[in-house]
C-alpha positions as a Python dict, from the first residue, in 0.01 Angstrom:
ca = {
    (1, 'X'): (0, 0, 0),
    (2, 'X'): (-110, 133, 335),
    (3, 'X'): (-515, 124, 371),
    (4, 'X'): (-490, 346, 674),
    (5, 'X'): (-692, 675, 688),
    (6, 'X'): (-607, 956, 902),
    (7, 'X'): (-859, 1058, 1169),
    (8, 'X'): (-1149, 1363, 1081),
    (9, 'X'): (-990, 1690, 1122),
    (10, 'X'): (-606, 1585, 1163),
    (11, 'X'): (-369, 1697, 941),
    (12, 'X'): (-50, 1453, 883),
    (13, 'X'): (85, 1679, 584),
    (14, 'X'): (464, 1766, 669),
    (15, 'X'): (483, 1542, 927),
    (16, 'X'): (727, 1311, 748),
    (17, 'X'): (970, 1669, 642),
    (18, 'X'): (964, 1768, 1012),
    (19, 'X'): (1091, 1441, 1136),
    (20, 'X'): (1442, 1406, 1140),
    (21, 'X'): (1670, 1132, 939),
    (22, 'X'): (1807, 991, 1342),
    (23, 'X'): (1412, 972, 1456),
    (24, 'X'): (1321, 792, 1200),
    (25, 'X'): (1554, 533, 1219),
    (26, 'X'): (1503, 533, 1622),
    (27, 'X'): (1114, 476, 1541),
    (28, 'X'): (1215, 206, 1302),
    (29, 'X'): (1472, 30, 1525),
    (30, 'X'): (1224, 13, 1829),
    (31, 'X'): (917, -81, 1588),
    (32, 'X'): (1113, -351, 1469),
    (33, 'X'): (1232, -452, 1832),
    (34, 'X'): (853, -478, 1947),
    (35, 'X'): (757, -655, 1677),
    (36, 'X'): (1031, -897, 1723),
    (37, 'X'): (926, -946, 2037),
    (38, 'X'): (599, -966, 2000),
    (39, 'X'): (648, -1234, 1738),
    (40, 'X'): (919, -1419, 1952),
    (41, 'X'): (612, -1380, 2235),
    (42, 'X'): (369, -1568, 1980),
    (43, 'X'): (625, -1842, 1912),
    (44, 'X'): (681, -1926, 2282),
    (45, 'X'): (301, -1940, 2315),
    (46, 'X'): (200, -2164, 2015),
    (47, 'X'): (458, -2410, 2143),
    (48, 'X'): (421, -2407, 2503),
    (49, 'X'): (6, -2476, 2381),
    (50, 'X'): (147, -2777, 2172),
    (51, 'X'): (378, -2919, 2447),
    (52, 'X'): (44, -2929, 2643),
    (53, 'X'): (-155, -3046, 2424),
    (54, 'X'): (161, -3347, 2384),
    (55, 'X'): (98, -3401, 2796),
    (56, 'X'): (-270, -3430, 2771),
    (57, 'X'): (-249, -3651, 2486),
    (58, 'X'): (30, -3867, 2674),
    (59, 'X'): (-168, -3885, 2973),
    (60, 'X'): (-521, -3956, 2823),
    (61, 'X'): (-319, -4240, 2643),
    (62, 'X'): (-153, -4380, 2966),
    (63, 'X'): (-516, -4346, 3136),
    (64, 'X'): (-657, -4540, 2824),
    (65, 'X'): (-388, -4807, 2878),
    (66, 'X'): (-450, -4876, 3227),
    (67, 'X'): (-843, -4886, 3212),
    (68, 'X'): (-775, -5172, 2886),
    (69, 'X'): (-561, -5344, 3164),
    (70, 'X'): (-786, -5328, 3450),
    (71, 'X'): (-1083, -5420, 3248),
    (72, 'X'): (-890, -5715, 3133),
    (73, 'X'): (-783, -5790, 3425),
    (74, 'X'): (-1154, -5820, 3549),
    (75, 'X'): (-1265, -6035, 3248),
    (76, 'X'): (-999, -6270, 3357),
    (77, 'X'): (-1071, -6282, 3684),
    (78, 'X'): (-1456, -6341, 3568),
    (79, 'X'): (-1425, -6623, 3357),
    (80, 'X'): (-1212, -6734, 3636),
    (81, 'X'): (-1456, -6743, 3887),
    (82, 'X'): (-1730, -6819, 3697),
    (83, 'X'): (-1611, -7138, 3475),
    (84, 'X'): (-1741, -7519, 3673),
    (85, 'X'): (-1485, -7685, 3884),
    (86, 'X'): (-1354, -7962, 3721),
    (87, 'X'): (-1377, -8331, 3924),
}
């Protein structure tokens, strides 16, 4: 059940007699178009959001692997250098 009200002062009575079987299924067709659309529009959004979200994610991962690699690679190289020469 529609919750819409009608503006102050406007009369809508006889508006749905005085428009014609054809206009009415125009106005549906093209309502139904848009909000196809507008729907498709939403769906192409959310996903192209997610498929950047994926990137980040991938990146901030790859960028997570390579700092755990270089700051291995520097503990290495510190116990390296700083364990006594053996004679």
């Amino acid at each position: 059940e529609s919750k819409w009200e009608p503006p102050e002062g406007t009369d809508f009575s006889g508006v749905q007699k005085q428009i014609g079987a054809s206009k009415k299924v125009e106005m549906r067709e093209r309502l139904k178009t848009y909000l196809e659309e507008r729907l498709n529009d939403s769906a192409t959004d959310f996903i192209g959001g997610m498929q950047d979200e994926r990137r980040d994610m991938e990146w901030k991962r790859k960028e997570a692997g390579e700092n755990v690699r270089k700051f291995k690679k520097s503990e290495l190289m510190e116990s390296s250098s700083s364990s006594p020469a053996k004679k």
